[in-house]
C-alpha positions as CSV (number, residue, x, y, z in Angstrom):
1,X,0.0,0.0,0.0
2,X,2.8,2.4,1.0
3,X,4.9,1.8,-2.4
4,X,1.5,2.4,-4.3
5,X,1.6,5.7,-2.5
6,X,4.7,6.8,-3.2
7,X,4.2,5.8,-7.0
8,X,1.4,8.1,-7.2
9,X,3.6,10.9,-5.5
10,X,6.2,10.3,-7.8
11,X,3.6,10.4,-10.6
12,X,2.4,13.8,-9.3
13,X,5.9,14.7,-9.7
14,X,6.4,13.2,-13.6
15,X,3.0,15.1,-13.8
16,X,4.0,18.4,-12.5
17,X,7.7,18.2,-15.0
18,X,5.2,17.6,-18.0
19,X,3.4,20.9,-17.3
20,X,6.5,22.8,-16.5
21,X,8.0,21.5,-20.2
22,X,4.5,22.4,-21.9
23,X,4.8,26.3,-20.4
24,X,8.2,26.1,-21.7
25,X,7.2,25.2,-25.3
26,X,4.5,27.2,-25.1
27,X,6.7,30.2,-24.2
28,X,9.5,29.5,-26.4
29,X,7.6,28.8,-29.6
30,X,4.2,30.1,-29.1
31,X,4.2,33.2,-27.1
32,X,3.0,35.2,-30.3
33,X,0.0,32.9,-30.9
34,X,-3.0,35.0,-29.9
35,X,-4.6,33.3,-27.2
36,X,-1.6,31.5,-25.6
37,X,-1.3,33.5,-22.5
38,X,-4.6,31.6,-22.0
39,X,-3.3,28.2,-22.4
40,X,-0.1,29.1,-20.0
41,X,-2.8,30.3,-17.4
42,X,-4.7,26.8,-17.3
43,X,-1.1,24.7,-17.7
44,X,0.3,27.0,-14.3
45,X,-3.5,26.2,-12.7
46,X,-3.0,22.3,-13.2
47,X,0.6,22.6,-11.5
48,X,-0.5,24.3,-8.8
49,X,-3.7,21.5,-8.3
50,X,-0.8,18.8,-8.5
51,X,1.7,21.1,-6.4
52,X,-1.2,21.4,-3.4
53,X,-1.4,17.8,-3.7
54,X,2.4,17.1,-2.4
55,X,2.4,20.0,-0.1
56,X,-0.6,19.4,1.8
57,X,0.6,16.3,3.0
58,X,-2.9,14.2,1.9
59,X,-3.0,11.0,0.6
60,X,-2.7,10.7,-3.1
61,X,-5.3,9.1,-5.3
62,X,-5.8,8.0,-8.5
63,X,-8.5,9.6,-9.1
64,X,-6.6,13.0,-8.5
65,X,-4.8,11.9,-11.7
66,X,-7.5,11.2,-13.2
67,X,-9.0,14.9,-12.8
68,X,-6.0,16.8,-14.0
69,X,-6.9,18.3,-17.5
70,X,-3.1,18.3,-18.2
71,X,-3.0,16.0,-20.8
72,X,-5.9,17.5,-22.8
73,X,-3.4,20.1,-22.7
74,X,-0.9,18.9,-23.7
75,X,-2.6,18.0,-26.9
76,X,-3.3,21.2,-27.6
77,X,0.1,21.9,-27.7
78,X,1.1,19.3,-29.9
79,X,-1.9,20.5,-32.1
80,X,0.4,23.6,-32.4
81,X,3.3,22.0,-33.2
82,X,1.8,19.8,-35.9
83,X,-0.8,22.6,-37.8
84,X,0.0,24.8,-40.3
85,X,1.0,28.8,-39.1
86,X,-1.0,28.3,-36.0
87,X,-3.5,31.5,-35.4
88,X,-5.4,31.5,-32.2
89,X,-5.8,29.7,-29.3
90,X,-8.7,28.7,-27.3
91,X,-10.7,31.5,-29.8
92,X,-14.8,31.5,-28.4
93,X,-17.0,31.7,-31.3
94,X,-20.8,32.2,-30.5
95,X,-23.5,29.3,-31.3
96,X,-26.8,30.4,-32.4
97,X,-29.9,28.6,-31.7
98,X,-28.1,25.9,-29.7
99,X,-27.9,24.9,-26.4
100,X,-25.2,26.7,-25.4
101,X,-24.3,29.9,-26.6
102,X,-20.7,29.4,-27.8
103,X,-17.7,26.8,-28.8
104,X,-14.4,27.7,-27.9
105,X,-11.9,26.8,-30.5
106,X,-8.7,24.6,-29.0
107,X,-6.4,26.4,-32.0
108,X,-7.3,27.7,-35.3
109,X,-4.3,27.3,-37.9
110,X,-3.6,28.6,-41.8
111,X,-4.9,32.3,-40.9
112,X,-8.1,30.8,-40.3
113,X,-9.2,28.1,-42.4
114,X,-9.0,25.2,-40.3
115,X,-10.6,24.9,-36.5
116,X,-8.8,22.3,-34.8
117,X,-10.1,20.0,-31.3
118,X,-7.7,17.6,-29.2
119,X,-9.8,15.0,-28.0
120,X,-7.8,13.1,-25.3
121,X,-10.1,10.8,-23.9
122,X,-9.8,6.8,-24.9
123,X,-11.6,5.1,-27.8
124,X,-13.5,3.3,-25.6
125,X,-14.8,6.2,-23.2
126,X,-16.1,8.1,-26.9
127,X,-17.8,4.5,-27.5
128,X,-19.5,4.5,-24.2
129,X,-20.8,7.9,-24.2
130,X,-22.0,8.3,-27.9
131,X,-24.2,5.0,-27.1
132,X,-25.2,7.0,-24.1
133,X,-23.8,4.5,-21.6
134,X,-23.0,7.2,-18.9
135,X,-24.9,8.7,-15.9
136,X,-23.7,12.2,-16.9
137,X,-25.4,13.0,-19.6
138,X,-22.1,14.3,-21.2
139,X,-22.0,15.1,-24.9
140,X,-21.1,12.6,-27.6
141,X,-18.0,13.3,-30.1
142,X,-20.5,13.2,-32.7
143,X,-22.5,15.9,-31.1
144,X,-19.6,17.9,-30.7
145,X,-18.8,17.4,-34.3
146,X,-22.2,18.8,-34.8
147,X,-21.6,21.8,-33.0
148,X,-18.1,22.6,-34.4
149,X,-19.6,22.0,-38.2
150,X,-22.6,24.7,-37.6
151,X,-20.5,27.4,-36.0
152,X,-17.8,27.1,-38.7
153,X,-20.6,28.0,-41.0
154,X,-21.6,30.9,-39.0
155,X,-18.5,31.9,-38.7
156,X,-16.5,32.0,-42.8
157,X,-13.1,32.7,-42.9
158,X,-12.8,34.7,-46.7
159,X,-16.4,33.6,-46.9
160,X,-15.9,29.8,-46.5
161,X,-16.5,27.8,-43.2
162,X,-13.4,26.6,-41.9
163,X,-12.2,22.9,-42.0
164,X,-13.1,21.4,-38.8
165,X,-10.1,18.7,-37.5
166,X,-10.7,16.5,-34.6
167,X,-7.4,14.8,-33.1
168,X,-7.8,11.6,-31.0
169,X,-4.6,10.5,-28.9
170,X,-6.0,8.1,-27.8
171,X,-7.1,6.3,-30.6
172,X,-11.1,6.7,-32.3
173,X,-13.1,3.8,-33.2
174,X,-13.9,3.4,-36.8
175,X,-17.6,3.7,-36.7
176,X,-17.4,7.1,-35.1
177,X,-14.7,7.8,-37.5
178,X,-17.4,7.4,-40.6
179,X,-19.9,9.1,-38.5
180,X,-17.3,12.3,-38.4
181,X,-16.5,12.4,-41.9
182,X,-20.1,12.0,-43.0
183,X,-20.1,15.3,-41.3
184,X,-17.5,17.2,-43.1
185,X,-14.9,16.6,-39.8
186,X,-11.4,15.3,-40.7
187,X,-9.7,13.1,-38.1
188,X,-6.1,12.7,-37.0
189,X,-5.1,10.2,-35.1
190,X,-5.1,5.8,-34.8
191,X,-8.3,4.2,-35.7
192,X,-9.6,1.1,-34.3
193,X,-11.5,-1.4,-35.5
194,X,-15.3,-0.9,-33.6
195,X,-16.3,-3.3,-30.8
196,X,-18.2,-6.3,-31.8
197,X,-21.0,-4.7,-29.3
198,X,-20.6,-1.0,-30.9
199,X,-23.4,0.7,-32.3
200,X,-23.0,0.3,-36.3
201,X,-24.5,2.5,-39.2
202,X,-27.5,1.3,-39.1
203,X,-28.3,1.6,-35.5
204,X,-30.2,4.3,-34.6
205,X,-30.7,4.8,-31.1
206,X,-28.8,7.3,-30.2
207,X,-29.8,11.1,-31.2
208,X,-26.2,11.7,-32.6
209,X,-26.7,9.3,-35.4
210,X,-29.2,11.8,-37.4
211,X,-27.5,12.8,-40.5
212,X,-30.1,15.9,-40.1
213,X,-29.1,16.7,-36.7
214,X,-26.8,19.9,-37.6
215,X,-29.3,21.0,-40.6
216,X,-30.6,23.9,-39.5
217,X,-26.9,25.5,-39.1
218,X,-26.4,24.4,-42.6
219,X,-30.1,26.6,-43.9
220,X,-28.5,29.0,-41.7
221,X,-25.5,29.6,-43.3
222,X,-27.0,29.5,-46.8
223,X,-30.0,31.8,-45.7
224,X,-27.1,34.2,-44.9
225,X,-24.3,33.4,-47.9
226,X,-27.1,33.2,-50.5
227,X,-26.6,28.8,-51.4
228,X,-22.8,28.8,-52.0
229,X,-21.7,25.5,-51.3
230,X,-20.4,23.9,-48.1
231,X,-19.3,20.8,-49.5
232,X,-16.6,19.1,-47.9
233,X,-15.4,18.6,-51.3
234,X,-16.2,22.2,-52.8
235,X,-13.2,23.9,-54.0
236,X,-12.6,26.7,-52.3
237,X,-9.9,28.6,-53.9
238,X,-12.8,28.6,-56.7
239,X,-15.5,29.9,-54.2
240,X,-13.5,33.1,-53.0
241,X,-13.7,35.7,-55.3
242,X,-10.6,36.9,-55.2
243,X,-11.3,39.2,-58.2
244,X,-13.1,41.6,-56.9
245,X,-12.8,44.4,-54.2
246,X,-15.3,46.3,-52.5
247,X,-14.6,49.5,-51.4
248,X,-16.6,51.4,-48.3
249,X,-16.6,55.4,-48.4
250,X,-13.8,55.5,-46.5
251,X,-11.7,54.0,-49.6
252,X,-12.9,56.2,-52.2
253,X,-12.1,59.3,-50.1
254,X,-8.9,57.9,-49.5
255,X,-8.1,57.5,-53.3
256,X,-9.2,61.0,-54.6
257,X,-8.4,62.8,-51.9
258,X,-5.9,65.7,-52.9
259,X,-3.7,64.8,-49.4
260,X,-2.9,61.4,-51.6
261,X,-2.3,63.1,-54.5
262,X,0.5,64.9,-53.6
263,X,-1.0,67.4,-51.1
264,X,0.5,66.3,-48.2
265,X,2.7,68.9,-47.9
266,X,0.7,71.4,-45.9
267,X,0.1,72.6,-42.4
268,X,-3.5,72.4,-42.1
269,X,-6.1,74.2,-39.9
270,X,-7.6,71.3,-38.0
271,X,-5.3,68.6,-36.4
272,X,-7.1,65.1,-37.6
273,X,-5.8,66.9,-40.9
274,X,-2.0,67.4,-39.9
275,X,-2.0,63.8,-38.7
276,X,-3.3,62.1,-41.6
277,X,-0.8,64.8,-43.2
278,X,2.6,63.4,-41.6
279,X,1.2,59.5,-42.0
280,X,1.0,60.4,-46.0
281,X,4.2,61.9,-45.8
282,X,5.5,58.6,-44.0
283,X,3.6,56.1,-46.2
284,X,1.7,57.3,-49.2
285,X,-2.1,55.2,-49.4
286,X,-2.1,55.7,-53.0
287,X,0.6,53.7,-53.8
288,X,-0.9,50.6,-51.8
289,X,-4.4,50.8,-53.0
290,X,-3.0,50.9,-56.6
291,X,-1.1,47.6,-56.1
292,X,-4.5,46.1,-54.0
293,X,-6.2,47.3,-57.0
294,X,-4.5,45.9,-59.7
295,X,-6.5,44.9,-62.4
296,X,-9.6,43.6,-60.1
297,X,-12.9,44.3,-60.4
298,X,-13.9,47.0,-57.8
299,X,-17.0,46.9,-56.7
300,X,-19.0,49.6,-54.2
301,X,-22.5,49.6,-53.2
302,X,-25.6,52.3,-54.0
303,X,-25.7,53.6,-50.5
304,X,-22.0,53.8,-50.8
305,X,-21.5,55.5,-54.0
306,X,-24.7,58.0,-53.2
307,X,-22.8,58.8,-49.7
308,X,-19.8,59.4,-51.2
309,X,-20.6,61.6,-54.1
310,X,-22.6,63.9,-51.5
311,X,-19.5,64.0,-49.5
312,X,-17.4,65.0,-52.7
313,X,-19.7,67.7,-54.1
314,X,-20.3,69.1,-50.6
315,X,-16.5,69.2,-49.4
316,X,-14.0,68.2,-52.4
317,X,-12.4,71.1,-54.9
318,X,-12.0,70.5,-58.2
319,X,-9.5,68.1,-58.6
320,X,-10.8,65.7,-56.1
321,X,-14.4,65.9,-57.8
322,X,-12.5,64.8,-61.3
323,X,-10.7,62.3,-59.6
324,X,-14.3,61.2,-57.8
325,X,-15.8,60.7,-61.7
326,X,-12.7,59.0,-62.8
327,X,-13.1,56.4,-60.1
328,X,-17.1,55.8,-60.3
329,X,-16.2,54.7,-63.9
330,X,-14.3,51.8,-62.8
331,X,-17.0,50.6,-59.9
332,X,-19.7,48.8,-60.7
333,X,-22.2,49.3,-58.5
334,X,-24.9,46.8,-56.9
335,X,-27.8,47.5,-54.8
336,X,-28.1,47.3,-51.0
337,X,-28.2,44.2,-49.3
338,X,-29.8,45.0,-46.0
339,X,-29.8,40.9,-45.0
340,X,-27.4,38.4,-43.7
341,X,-25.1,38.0,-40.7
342,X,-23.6,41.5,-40.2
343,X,-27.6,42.9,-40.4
344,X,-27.7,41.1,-37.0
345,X,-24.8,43.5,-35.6
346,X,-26.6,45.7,-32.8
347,X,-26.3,49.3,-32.9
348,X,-23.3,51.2,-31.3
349,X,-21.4,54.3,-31.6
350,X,-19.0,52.2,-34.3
351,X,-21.3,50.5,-35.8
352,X,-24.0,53.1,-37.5
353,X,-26.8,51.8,-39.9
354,X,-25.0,53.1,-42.8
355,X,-22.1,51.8,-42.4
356,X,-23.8,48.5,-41.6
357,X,-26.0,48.4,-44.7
358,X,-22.5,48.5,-46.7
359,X,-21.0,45.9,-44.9
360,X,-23.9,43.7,-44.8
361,X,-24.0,44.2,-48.6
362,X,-19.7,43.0,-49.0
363,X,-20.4,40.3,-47.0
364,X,-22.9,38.8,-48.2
365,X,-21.9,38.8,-51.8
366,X,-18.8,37.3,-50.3
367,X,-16.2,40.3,-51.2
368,X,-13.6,41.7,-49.1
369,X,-13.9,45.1,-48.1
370,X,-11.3,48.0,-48.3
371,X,-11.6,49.9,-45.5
372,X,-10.4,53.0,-42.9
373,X,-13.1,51.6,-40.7
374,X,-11.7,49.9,-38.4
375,X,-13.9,51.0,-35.4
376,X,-16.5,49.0,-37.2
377,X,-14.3,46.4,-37.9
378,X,-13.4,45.7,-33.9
379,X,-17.0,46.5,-33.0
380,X,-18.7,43.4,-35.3
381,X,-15.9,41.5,-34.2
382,X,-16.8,42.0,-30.4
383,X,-20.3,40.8,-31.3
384,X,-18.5,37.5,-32.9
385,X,-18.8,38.7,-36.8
386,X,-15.4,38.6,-38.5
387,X,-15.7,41.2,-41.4
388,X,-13.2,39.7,-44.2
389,X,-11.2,43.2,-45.2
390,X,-8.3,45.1,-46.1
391,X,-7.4,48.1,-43.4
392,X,-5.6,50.8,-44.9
393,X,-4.7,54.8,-43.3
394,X,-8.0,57.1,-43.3
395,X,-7.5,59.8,-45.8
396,X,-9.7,62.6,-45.6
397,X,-10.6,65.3,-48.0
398,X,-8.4,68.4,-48.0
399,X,-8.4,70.2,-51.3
400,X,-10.6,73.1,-50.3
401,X,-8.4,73.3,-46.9
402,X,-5.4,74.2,-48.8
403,X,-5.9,77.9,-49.7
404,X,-5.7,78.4,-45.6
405,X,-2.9,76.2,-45.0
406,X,1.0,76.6,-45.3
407,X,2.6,74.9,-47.6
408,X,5.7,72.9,-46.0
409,X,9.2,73.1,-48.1
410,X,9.5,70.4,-50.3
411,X,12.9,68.8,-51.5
412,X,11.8,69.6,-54.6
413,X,10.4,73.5,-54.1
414,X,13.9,73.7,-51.9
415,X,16.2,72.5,-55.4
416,X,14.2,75.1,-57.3
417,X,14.5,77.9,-55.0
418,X,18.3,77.3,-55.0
419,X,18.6,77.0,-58.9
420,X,16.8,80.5,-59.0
């Protein structure tokens, strides 16, 4: 009995070495990951469970092992190893309509397209529970699957749901494996053959079987992305529509606007206008929006365009009004689509019903947006909508400012000064 003691202590202490190596990885390889601060904060909470249990003296038990979530995370970190240009982790994503209101993501990888789960409990525990034989009602891997499928579709990253991974390290049985893939759900990890008293595909007493069961995320997502497909097998380098560009108001003031033009070289009236002033100076906007551009088809809305020629006419001079007609010619111009996801964004001081009408409209034709508006941007974000865009410098409209500003010496105005 003693020596079966004092294996469990020295257990603890194995235990308590592995987390101190996982903060270390997680420090030295990972610290940049958004989210990881996170994952150290729960891998330091374990140590100090398993420290307590050596320091108060108590007897340890095996079932104090047992409820240490270290090895779940220690998957995780092995997830980040393993993926591709790891991008969050433990990201929460809201879940509409189910019952509970959000998933949080163990680590998202490739900028976004693929949502990944470690799953570190033993085939035969996953068995037991999706046939329901357990007294705590606790969820299957199917239903989990379930749940990660419909809030990738109501969540698109560049319009597309990500790919949803689950990793088993401790081995999946093969009729759950079909069961996950039937779902759109790749797995990673050692398959087993099923039990000879497993459920098969043709047994249908358990809920999580339903082929129907995640369906109405699915209508969702097309009710909101207007039917493009969700295939597992869709392409979806040919889904995003990487020709085209849709710019917000904010763009097209940028890209007239005499202050990118070359009239940067002022001192303005009005501060906002001296600091857009000195960024220009620092790193023209032009420039970049003419290399986004390129030869793709740009595309702005009729709220948009109608907001933005007011705003010309009222406050642009002359140059900046040509410029405006000059760039209207290359837009092509749809109408207002006041539906989909980012209509669902509540009102705030960022987010303004114009500026979500235009939004709602790039989103759900499934465009990126070029935008100064980032307050927007954070705000939908903070209500779990990801707007797909391109940020670039506000710009604002300075050509009738410039008969009351000074003009700064140039390199250029100082050469011809010195010639004369």
């Amino acid at each position: 009995m003693a020596s079966d003691i004092e294996d469990l202590k020295n257990l603890v202490l194995c235990k308590i070495q592995e987390g101190e190596n996982l903060l270390h990885q997680v420090n030295g390889y990972f610290a940049n990951v958004e989210g990881s601060k996170k994952l150290e904060r729960r891998i330091r909470s374990e140590i100090k469970f398993l420290q307590r249990l050596l320091d108060v003296k108590m007897e340890v038990k095996k079932e104090h092992m047992l409820s240490s979530n270290l090895g779940s995370l220690a998957a995780v970190v092995d997830i980040l190893h393993k993926c591709e240009s790891p991008a969050a982790i433990f990201k929460p994503f809201s879940l509409k309509n189910g019952t509970s209101n959000r998933i949080e993501v163990d680590v998202i990888s490739k900028g976004g397209k693929a949502w990944h789960k470690a799953i570190a409990r033993k085939a035969e525990a996953l068995e037991d529970i999706s046939k329901g034989r357990t007294s705590c009602g606790q969820k299957s891997v199917i239903d989990q699957a379930s749940a990660y499928i419909k809030c990738a579709r109501l969540h698109p990253h560049l319009f597309n749901p990500p790919q949803v991974v689950f990793h088993f390290f401790n081995s999946i049985s093969s009729s759950i494996v079909v069961k996950l893939k039937k779902r759109g759900v790749e797995v990673e990890g050692e398959i087993r053959p099923a039990r000879e008293n497993s459920f098969s595909e043709s047994d249908t007493s358990s809920s999580c079987d339903s082929d129907d069961d995640d369906s109405e995320g699915y209508e969702e997502y097309n009710e909101m992305y207007g039917g493009i497909s969700t295939s597992p097998n869709s392409n979806l380098d040919n889904l995003n529509q990487n020709d085209k560009l849709f710019l917000d108001i904010t763009c097209m003031v940028a890209y007239v606007s005499s202050m990118t033009n070359g009239g940067a070289h002022y001192i303005f009236p009005r501060a906002i206008y001296n600091q857009q002033a000195e960024w220009e100076r620092l790193s023209p906007a032009k420039p970049k929006l003419d290399a986004l551009f390129g030869d793709k088809q740009l595309v702005t809305c009729r709220e948009a365009l109608t907001d933005f020629q007011t705003l010309v006419e009222r406050m642009g001079g002359i140059g900046e009004k040509q410029r405006m007609r000059e760039l209207i010619s290359r837009l092509d111009i749809v109408e207002d689509t006041p539906c989909g996801r980012v209509a669902q964004l509540q009102l705030t001081s960022n987010v303004k019903t114009r500026s979500r009408l235009i939004f709602c409209t790039a989103d759900r034709l499934g465009i990126v947006v070029v935008t100064a508006n980032t307050g927007f941007v954070r705000s939908a974000a903070s209500q779990g909508i990801e707007i797909t865009h391109f940020v670039h410098e506000p710009r604002v409209l300075t050509e009738q400012q410039e008969p009351f500003s000074i003009p700064l010496k140039t390199p250029d105005s100082v050469s011809s000064y010195s010639k004369v």
